[in-house]
Structure formats: structure tokens, C-alpha cells
C-alpha positions, -999 to 999 in steps of 0.1 A, spaced: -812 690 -169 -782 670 -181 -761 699 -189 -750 727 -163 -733 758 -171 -719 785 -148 -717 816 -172 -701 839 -146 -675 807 -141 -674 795 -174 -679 757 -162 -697 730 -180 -710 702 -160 -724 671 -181 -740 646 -157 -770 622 -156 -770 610 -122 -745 578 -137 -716 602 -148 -703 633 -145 -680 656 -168 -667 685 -161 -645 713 -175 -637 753 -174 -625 779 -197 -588 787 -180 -577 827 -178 -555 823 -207 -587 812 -227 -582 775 -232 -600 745 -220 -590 731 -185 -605 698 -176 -615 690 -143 -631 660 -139 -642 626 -154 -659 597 -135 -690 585 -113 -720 610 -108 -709 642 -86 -735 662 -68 -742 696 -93 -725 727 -73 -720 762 -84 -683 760 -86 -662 732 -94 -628 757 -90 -614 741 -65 -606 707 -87 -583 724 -105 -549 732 -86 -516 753 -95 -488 740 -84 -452 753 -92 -435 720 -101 -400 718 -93 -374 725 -121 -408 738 -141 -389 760 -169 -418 773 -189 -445 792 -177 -469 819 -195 -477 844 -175 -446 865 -160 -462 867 -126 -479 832 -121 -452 803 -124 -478 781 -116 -498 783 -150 -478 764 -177 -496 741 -195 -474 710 -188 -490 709 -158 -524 711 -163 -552 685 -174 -569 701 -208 -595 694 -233 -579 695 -264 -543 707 -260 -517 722 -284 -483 723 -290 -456 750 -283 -472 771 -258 -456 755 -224 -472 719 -229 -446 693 -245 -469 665 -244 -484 655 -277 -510 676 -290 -549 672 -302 -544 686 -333 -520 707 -357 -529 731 -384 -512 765 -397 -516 783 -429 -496 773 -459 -481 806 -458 -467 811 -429 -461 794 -397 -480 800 -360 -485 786 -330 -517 777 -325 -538 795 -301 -575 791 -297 -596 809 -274 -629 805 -259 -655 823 -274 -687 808 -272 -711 777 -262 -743 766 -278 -766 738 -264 -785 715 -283 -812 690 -274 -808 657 -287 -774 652 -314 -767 664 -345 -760 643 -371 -721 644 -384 -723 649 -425 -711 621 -441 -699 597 -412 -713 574 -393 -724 581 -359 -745 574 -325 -779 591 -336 -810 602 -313 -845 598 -322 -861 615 -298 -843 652 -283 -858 643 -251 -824 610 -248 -800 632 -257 -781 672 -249 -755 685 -267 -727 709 -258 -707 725 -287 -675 746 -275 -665 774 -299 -631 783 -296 -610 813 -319 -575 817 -335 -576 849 -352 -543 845 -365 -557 819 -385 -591 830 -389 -602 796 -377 -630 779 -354 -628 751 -337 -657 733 -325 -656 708 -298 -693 688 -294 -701 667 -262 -730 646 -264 -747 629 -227 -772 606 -230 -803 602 -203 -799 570 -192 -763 555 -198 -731 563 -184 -718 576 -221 -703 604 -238 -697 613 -272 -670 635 -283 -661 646 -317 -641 683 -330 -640 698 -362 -625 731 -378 -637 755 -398 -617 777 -421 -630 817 -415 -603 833 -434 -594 840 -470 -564 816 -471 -561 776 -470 -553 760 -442 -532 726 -433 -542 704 -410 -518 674 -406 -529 655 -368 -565 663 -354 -576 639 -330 -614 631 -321 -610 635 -286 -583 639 -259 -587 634 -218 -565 644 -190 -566 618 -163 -552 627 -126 -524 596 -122 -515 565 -145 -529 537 -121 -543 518 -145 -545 487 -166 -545 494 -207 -572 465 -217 -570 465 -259 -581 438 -287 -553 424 -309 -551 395 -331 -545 386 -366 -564 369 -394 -585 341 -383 -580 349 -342 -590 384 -340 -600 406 -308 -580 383 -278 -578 404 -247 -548 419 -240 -538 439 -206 -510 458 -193 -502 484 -168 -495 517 -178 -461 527 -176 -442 560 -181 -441 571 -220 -461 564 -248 -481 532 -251 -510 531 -279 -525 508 -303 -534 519 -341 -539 510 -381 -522 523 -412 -534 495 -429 -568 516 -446 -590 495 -426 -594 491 -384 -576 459 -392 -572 423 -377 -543 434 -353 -559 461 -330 -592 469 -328 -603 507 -322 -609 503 -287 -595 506 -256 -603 507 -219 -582 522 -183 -592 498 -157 -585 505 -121 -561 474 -113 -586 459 -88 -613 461 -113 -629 431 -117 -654 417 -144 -682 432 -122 -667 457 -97 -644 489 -100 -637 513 -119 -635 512 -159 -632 538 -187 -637 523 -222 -634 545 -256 -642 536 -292 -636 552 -321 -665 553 -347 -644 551 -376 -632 525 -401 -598 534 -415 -562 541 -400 -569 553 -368 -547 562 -331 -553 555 -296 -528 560 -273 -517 569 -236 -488 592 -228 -478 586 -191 -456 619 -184 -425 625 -157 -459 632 -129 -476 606 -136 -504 621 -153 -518 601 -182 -531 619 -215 -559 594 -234 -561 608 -277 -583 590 -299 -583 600 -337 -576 594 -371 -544 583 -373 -518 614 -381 -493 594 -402 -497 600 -437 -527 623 -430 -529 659 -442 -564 678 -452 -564 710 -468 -591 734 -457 -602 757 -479 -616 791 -471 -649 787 -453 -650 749 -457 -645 726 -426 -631 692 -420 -646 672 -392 -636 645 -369 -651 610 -365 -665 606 -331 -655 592 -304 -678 571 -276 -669 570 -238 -679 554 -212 -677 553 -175 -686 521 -148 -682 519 -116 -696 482 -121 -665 465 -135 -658 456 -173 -688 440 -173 -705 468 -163 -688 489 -195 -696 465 -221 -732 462 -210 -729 503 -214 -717 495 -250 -743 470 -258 -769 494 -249 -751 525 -270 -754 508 -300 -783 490 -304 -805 522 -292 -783 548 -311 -758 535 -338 -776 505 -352 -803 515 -378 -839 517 -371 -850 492 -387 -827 467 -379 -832 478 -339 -860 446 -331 -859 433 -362 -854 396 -364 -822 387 -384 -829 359 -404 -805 318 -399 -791 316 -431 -764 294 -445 -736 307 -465 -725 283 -490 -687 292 -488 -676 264 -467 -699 238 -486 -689 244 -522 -667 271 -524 -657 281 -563 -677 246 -575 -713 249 -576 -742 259 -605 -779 263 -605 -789 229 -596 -768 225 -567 -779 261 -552 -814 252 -554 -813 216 -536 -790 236 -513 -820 257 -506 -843 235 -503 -825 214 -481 -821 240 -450 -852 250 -456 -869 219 -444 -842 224 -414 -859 257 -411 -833 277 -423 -848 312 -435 -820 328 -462 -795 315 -483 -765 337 -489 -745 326 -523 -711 338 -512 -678 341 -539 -679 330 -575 -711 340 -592 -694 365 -614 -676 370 -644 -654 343 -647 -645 336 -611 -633 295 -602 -604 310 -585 -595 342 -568 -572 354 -593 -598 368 -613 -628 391 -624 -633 411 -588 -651 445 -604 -669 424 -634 -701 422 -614 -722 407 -640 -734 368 -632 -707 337 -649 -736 323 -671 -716 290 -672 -726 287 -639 -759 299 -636 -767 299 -671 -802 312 -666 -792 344 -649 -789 351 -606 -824 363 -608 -839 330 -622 -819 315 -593 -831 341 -571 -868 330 -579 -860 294 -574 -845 298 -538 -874 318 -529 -896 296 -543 -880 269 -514 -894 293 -490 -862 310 -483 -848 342 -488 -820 353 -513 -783 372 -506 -754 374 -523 -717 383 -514 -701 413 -529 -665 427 -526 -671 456 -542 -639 475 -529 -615 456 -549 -602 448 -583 -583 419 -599 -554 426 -623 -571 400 -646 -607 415 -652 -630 431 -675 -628 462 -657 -592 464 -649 -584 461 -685 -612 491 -690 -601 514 -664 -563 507 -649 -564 541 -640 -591 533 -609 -568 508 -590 -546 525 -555 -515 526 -567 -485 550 -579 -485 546 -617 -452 532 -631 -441 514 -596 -447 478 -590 -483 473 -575 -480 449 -542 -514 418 -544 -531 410 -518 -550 377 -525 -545 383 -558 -559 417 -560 -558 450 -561 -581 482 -542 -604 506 -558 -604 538 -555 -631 547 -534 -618 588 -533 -631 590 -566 -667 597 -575 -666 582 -607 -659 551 -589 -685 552 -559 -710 560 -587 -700 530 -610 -701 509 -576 -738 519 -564 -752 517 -602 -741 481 -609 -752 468 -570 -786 486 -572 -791 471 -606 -788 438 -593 -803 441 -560 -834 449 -578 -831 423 -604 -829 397 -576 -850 412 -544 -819 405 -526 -831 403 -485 -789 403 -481 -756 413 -491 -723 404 -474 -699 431 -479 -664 420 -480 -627 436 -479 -602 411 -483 -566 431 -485 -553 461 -470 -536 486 -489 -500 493 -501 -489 520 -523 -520 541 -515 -523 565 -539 -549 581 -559 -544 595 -598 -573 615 -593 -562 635 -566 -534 663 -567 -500 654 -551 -502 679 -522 -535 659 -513 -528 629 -512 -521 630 -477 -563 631 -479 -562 597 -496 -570 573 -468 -599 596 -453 -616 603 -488 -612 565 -491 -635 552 -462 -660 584 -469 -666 571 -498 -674 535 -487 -691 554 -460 -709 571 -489 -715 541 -508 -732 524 -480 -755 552 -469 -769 553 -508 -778 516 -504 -790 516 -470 -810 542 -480 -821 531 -509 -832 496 -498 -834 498 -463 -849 462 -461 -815 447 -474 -797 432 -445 -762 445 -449 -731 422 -429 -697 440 -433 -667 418 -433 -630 422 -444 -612 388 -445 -636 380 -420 -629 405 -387 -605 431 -402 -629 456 -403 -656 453 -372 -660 487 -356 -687 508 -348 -683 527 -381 -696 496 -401 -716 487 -377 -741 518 -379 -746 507 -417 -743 471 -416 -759 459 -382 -741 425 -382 -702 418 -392 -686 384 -399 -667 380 -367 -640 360 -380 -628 334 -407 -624 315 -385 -651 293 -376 -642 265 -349 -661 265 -321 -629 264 -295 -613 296 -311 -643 311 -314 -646 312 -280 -617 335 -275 -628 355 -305 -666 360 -297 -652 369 -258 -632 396 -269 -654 408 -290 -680 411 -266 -661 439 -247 -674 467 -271 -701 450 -296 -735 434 -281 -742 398 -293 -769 404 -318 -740 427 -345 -718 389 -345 -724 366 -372 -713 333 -358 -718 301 -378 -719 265 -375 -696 248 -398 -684 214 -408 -658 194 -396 -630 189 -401 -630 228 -391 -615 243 -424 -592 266 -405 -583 245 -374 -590 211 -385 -600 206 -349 -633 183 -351 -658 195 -317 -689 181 -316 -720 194 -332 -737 200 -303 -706 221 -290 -705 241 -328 -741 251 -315 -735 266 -280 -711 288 -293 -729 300 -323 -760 308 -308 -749 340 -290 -746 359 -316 -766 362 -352 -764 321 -362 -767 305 -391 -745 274 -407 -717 269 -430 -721 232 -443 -735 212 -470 -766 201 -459 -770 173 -483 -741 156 -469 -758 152 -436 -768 122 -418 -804 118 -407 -793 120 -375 -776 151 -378 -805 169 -399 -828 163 -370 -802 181 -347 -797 210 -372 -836 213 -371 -834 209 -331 -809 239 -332 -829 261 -352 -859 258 -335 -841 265 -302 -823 298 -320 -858 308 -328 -873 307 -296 -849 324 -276 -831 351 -303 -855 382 -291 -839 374 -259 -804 374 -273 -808 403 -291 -823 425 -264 -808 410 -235 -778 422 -210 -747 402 -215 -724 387 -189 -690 371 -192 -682 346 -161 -654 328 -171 -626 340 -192 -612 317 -219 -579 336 -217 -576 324 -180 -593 293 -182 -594 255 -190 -633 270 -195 -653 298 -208 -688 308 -194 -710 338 -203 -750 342 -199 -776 365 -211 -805 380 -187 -837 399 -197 -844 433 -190 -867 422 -163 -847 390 -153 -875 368 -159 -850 344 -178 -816 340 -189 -796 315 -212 -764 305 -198 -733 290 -221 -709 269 -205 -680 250 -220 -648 231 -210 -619 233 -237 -600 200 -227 -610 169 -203 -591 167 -170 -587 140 -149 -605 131 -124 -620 166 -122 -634 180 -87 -670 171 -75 -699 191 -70 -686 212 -98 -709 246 -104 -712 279 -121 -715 311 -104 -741 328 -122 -750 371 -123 -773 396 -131 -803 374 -118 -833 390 -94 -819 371 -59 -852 369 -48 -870 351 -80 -870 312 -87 -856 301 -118 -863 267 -132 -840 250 -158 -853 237 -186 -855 205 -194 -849 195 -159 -868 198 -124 -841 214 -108 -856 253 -97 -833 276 -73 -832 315 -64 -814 340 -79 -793 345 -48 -784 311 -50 -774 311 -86 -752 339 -79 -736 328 -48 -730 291 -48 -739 284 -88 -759 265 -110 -749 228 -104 -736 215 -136 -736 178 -152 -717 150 -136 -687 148 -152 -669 114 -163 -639 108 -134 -625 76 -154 -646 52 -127 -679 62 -129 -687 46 -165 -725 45 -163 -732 75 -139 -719 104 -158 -736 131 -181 -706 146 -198 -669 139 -209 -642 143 -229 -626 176 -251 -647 208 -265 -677 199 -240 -703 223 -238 -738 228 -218 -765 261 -225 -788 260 -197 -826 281 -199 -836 294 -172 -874 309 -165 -889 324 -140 -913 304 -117 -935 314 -87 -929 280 -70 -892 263 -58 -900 221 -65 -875 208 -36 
């Protein structure tokens, strides 16, 4: 039983033996939570978490005869404003008519086996009732003949929770909502560290950390997209949390547009976590006996360090978020011809392309920007998807034969989402760009957005991609999203709803997706947005892989694919080799280095293989082979970060089979030092102590203990004497070590 519920107390325990969660229905009806954390022992009544205490200099109270019970003071489930509690609410809605203070009651629970799905957004799924129980909360305002629904989702065997809330219009007039948060959680004190992703274009997701402080501290996007700058997630670390010990909360928002999380630290010291669309510029209009529901929310506990949270993640996802069929598939190397030609290629040089990495043993070749309308530049034709026949002048699918003919597969890159000023379809429909009409319209790289709250639009979108998926027997699409949006506005919708523009946006991108997922569930979908400006769990559960970043240099990669790692397993990154000079760094690491990094993750190349030395081919085909052999391993394996590039002169990180009968460990070194310690090793984890591992390519074989407590000896480094007895040296040095089990230690 994984949910527990004490009708006479109206308590709700949600535990699996890894987590507990537990709240009651207060006497003046509401939700009062009581706890959040490791496993507790089930017990009949959990009353005595919940203390009532008269603060001193409270002033608001609700009940005439019990000072003690004003809401400022207690931990809740999804809180309101007005009624005693002057922290910032859940959610707000009131009728158009006339104004109320919200005040929903308890009146109900129903419990589910297995999840629900959530129409029309993306979500964690169950396949099976048996890994999954539901909880929905039904709580009344009959003032505004409204429900609200608050669903709680355990799963068997990982320390997670989903949350999500919706509400439901009962009544006979329309209601307002303008703030309604996913999810809200009362925690007991503010000691903890805040650990977020920010960056920018082309060094997205760097760990950031801070301690939590007295006031409001969040992270957020009004940009129509999760954005570069702060990814939606977010974790409470107990300060002497570690990588692999203490205490961690981590949440993620399922959801791809503007979005809040934030943590209000009040004058007791109590924090209150909310993660939800975000309320600026957000209003939805319910209409009688309609409902409007909330993305969802993932949380996670671990008791096991940050380490111990993103391996939670990991798990989450590629069980119950990733499509089926994408689960233990094997994700094909490509090589994306971006980086190698750009705007300048045409039939001929595609195909020798092709046939190039295919002798490498490449497997798909993606033909990224340029292979429409009349595209040498990007200051044209984006929504003119038909193929530039002065380029391929016998048509993408006689092109598409020819590349398969090589033995590879075919994919092509789409930006679907946007428009440019000087196109085909612009000139056709000005009407269908965001934008106010008559006010100056703000570029982004040269274009302008779709709008994808229009129907019309979604429908124009899926007719013209299906046609040529089919024409081609496309294996792949990259999705792109290169601008965020300015002057969001939609002529199609009313002015009192365009408040609903930026929700109605990604729901119908969300929509879009699910009819070609659908449709052609073979396609290999990889979301991008000017590289990592849009990876989040809500793309993720349609496109199984993103483009982590622009930016491809190994170094800054490092940093990138790190910080990544804190939320999204190894196997949804697509991480490329490219050529050097690096195109956004300039920085020139060694091929061998451009490897290491790319391999955890998806891998494949972005180069021109036909300017290759010999030399180099045969270390390309070296690669690949490699990649082959171990990618079942890094797909399905548990992840481990060792050494932090944000702390370090080195980064180090390691993947370990469900049964720990092998690993693959990365190690590099950003910058020689001189003369650098002896006897240098790497402190390995997540091995079986008491198995022997031997390392490839060597005789060397130690136990797991070992590995874990002294290290893994690595390569003699060059000291600036010891000129013909070193194995490594200089900048951007790199080493990935295999390690097998063995029944036998060689001494």
C-alpha cells in the first residue's frame, strides 16, 4: 500500500518505504501539511506534527476563541490569500462579477491506481497501475461554485512525487483565474542552500548556489520558452549536503513556457517552495463547467546527497516521461552538417557527406538549415517549407534516397515555430505572426514567431511536416526555436484573453508534437531552441533527446553537460564532436578530448568529414566503434559526478551498471600545472566494494572498495623533467577508463 488514509482523521500518508508525505484536512476545512522527507514508520495519527502556537504580536486569527489558528502560522498545501495568511498564495480566481475571498473546503478524496494522464500536456506516465497510486483532493468554494482538484502521484520504487491542481468551473458564471501554481510546500525552517541552473546562450545550465535568506528569492521565464537563463528546476540542500550524503529536495516543472519557482523565507523562518506557470501576464477564463489545469510538477527526496537526487531524476524520466519506444531504443551517431557547410552546400556535396561517415560508421545524417525556399542566409523564407530546388534541384526525397542508399539514415531540421518577414508565407498570411498590429514588431535573428494559439496555424504546421516526412522516410527531425518573444499578442484571440496567449502558445506546440509523435512514432524527434533554451522535461516527454547547447567545445561543455546532469540523465543530451577551431570558442582541444566529453550523452559529430586526414578518419572510426559498444550502458546506467568543474582545475564523472559489473569513467584536466603532485588518483563511487574491476586496455585490476577509497591511479603526468616517462601533458587533457568485472585480481 503506498497510500494511507485515516478517514476518522482525515490524514493522507504517501510513502514507499524511500519517502514519506503527509498531510490533514485542518478544522476550518483547508489542507495542513505535516510532513515531507525520508520514509516514516505508517501510524494511525500523525496529529501531533502539527503544533499551534500563539506567536507573539500574531494580529489575525480565525476563530474568536483559538488565537492559535491563523493561517500565517501554519504549513499548508495549497494556500490562499486574505484569510489570516500574508504569504503569497497558490492560486487566485474570483468571478468577473463580483469579488470573494477564496475559500475552499474539503470535501472529498478519490484513489487511483497507477496516474492519469493530464489532457493535452505533457507528463510522467505509468504503464503498468501496479508502479504507480494516485491521490486526488477535492476541495469546494460554493461561493464560486468551484472545485479544485489537487492530485499526488507516488511511485513504487523511487523517492518521487508528482503534483499537479486544476479547477473546475461548477457554476453558471465565468470565472478568472490570474496566478495558479502547480504545486506549493511548507517546509519547517529556511536552512538550506537554493541550488538552480542559469546561463545564457551558448553556456547554459552552470550551477549556481546560495543560502536562503529572509524574503523572496526565485528563479523564472517570461521569455515564452524555459529559456537559456534559468532552467525550471531547483533544489533545497541541507548545507552539509554533499554530492553523495545529506539531505536534498529537488523539483522540476514539466512545462516549457514562462514559468515560476520561488522561495519565500518569512519573519519565523519558515520557507514556502511554489512552482507554476508563471503569473505575470497570465489570466485564463473559465467558463461554466470547463476546467483549466496545471502542468505538473516532479519532487524528489534523497537522503543520499545531490547525487543521490539526480540519479532519482534519471530514473523518473527514462521509466515514465520518455516515450515508449524511445525507452531502450538505440539512438542512432549522426552528423549534422551545420558546422561543416552551413548555408553552402547542394546535392552532390550532401551525398559524399554521407557516404563519407558512413565508412566511419556513422548511422544518420541530419541536413540541418537552408534546404528551403530560398534560404543562403537567415533573413529569409522560415514558414516556406517547400525544398530550394537550386540546391537540391532534384527534390529532398531524391536526396533522401541517395543518403540512404550510403547506408545511412535521413533527418532534416525544422523551425517550424517561426516566420521570417521576407517569405512566401509572411507575405500570404501577416495576420499569423505574435505581434500587436500597427506597433513596430521587435526580430529576433531576423525573424518573427508564429502563432501557435491558433488552430489554423498548428494545422498548416502538421500538414506541410507530415507531407514531407512521408515524402522522405525521415528517421529524424531537429526541432528548433531560435527567438523568444516580444509583443506577444495574438489577433485571433479576444482582448480580455490575451492574458491566455503564452499558455495556448506552448499547448499548441505541445499539440503539434503529440500529432507527429503519434503519427510517426519511429521519427526521432531532438527539441532545441538556439541550442539549450528550451530543455525541460516538457520537451523531453516528446522529443527524448535535446541539443544541449550551441555551444560545442569540449571545455565549456564540460560545465554545460555537468549542470545539466542535475535533472536530465545522459542518454536525453545530444553532445557532438566538432571541428576546430571550435566555432564558438575558438579554443582548439584535442580530438581525442572532443570525444571524452561527447560520449556521455547521445554523440554524433559536427565536421566535414572530407576534410579529414587519414589519420584522423581512423580515430573517428575508433570513436564510433567505442560509442557503440558501450551506449546500452550509457543509456541505462546510474550516473555519478566526482569532480565539479565549477570547483575545479578538473571535472570527473562515471557511469555504473545496474548490477555494477562495469562502469566507464571520464576524467579531464582543463589547464596543465606545473610540476603537478605524484601518485595522482581518482576516487571513484557507486562500485560493488567487494568485486574486481579490471581496466581496459591495461593489466591493472583493483576492488571496488579500493576504487572508492584510495582511487583509480591515473596516467603519469609530464612534471617538465620527466621527458620520456610520462603518459599525459599539457591543456584540455582527458582520459575515459572501462572498467569490467573480473573474478581474479592480477597483482
Amino acid at each position: 500500500m503506498l497510500i494511507h488514509i485515516n478517514q476518522e482523521r482525515r490524514q493522507f500518508h504517501l510513502t514507499n518505504g524511500q519517502v514519506s508525505y503527509i498531510f490533514h484536512v485542518m478544522k476550518n476545512g483547508h489542507l495542513g501539511h505535516l510532513y515531507y522527507g525520508k520514509a516514516l514508520r505508517h501510524r494511525e495519527d500523525f496529529s501531533h506534527l502539527q503544533t499551534y502556537d500563539v506567536p507573539t504580536g500574531a494580529t489575525t486569527h480565525i476563530y474568536a476563541d483559538d488565537p492559535a489558528f491563523g493561517l500565517e502560522t501554519l504549513r499548508q498545501e495549497y494556500p490562499a490569500y486574505g484569510n489570516s495568511d500574508f504569504r503569497e498564495p497558490a492560486f487566485s480566481v474570483n468571478k468577473l462579477t463580483e469579488n470573494h475571498i477564496p475559500d475552499f473546503s474539503y470535501q472529498s478524496y478519490q484513489l487511483l491506481e497507477g496516474k492519469p494522464r493530464l489532457e493535452g500536456l505533457p507528463a510522467t506516465y505509468t504503464e503498468d497501475n501496479a508502479e504507480a497510486s494516485t491521490l486526488q483532493i477535492i476541495l469546494k468554494d460554493e461561493f464560486l461554485h468551484a472545485e479544485l482538484s489537487l492530485t499526488y502521484t507516488i511511485f513504487r520504487d523511487k523517492p518521487v512525487i508528482t503534483r499537479s491542481a486544476s479547477l473546475k468551473n461548477i457554476g453558471t458564471e465565468e470565472l478568472m483565474i490570474d496566478r495558479f501554481m502547480g504545486a506549493s510546500l511548507d517546509l519547517p525552517d529556511k536552512d538550506f542552500m537554493m541550488v538552480h541552473l542559469a546561463g545564457t546562450w551558448s553556456r547554459e545550465r552552470h550551477v549556481k548556489e546560495r543560502m536562503l535568506e529572509m524574503g523572496i528569492q526565485s528563479i523564472s521565464s517570461l521569455r515564452g520558452a524555459s529559456s537559456h537563463h534559468h532552467n525550471p528546476f531547483l533544489a533545497l540542500k541541507r548545507p552539509e549536503a554533499t554530492e553523495h550524503t545529506g539531505e536534498v529536495y529537488g523539483f522540476n516543472f514539466i512545462y516549457s513556457s514562462n514559468f515560476l519557482m520561488q522561495v519565500e523565507v518569512d519573519h519565523y523562518d519558515t520557507a514556502r517552495l511554489m512552482v507554476g506557470i508563471h503569473p505575470f501576464r497570465f489570466k485564463w477564463n473559465v467558463k461554466p463547467q470547463s476546467s483549466f489545469q496545471s502542468p505538473e510538477v516532479v519532487m524528489v527526496f534523497s537522503d543520499q546527497g545531490l547525487n543521490g537526487m539526480s540519479q532519482a531524476f534519471h530514473r523518473l524520466y527514462r521509466d515514465h516521461l520518455i516515450q515508449t519506444q524511445w525507452k531502450k531504443a538505440v539512438r542512432p551517431i549522426l552528423i549534422n552538417n551545420w558546422e561543416a557547410t552551413y548555408f553552402d552546400f547542394n546535392e552532390e556535396k550532401m551525398v559524399n557527406i554521407a557516404k563519407s561517415a558512413s565508412e566511419l560508421g556513422i548511422e544518420l545524417l541530419v541536413l540541418d538549415d537552408g534546404w528551403f525556399g530560398k534560404r543562403n542566409d537567415d533573413t529569409s523564407s522560415l514558414g516556406d517549407w517547400h525544398v530550394d530546388l537550386n540546391k537540391l534541384p532534384n527534390g529532398l526525397e531524391s536526396l533522401a534516397n541517395k543518403i540512404m542508399e550510403t547506408g545511412m539514415k535521413f533527418g532534416l531540421w525544422f523551425e517550424p515555430e517561426m516566420i521570417s518577414p521576407n517569405s512566401e508565407l509572411f507575405r500570404e498570411h501577416p495576420e499569423w505572426a505574435v505581434g500587436v498590429p500597427g506597433q513596430h514588431y521587435t526580430l529576433g535573428r531576423n525573424q518573427l514567431v508564429l502563432d501557435f494559439s491558433r488552430q489554423d496555424i498548428v494545422d498548416y504546421l502538421y500538414d506541410k511536416m507530415s507531407a514531407i516526412i512521408k515524402e522522405t522516410n525521415l528517421a529524424y527531425i531537429k526541432w528548433d526555436m531560435n527567438r523568444n518573444m516580444t509583443e506577444a499578442f495574438s489577433q485571433k484571440l479576444e482582448v480580455q484573453q490575451q492574458g491566455e496567449f503564452f499558455h495556448r502558445y506552448i499547448l499548441g506546440v505541445y499539440q503539434l508534437y503529440e500529432r507527429l509523435t503519434s503519427e510517426f512514432p519511429r521519427v526521432l524527434f531532438e527539441s532545441c531552441a538556439g541550442g539549450g533554451g528550451r530543455f525541460d522535461p516538457g520537451m523531453m516527454y516528446y522529443a527524448p533527446q535535446a541539443w544541449t547547447s550551441d555551444d560545442t567545445d569540449a571545455i565549456e561543455r564540460l560545465k554545460i553537460q555537468y549542470g545539466t546532469s542535475f535533472a536530465y540523465p545522459l542518454y536525453s543530451m545530444g553532445s557532438h564532436v566538432s571541428a576546430i577551431p571550435n566555432h564558438q570558442t575558438l579554443r582548439k582541444a584535442p580530438l581525442e578530448t572532443r570525444a571524452n566529453t561527447a560520449y556521455f550523452g547521445t554523440f554524433g559529430y559536427e565536421l566535414d568529414p572530407l576534410k579529414l586526414t587519414e589519420e584522423e578518419r581512423k580515430e573517428i572510426k575508433d570513436q564510433v566503434a567505442f560509442y557503440k559498444e558501450h551506449r546500452n550502458l550509457i543509456r541505462d546506467g546510474q550516473f555519478y559526478r566526482l569532480l565539479s568543474p565549477f570547483a575545479n582545475n578538473e571535472t570527473a564523472w562515471m557511469v555504473v551498471s545496474e548490477d555494477r559489473s562495469e562502469a566507464l569513467v571520464g576524467w579531464y584536466k582543463v589547464l596543465a600545472t606545473p610540476n603537478p603532485k605524484k601518485h595522482q588518483t581518482l576516487r571513484l563511487s557507486g562500485l560493488d566494494e567487494s568485486k574486481a574491476y579490471q581496466v581496459a586496455g591495461t593489466e591493472q585490476t583493483y576492488y571496488g572498495d579500493e576504487l572508492m577509497i584510495v582511487g583509480l591511479m591515473l596516467p603519469t603526468e609530464f612534471n617538465g623533467v620527466n621527458g620520456g616517462n610520462f603518459e599525459r601533458g599539457g591543456d584540455f587533457q582527458s582520459q575515459v577508463f572501462y572498467l569490467k568485472g573480473t573474478e581474479n585480481i592480477v597483482n
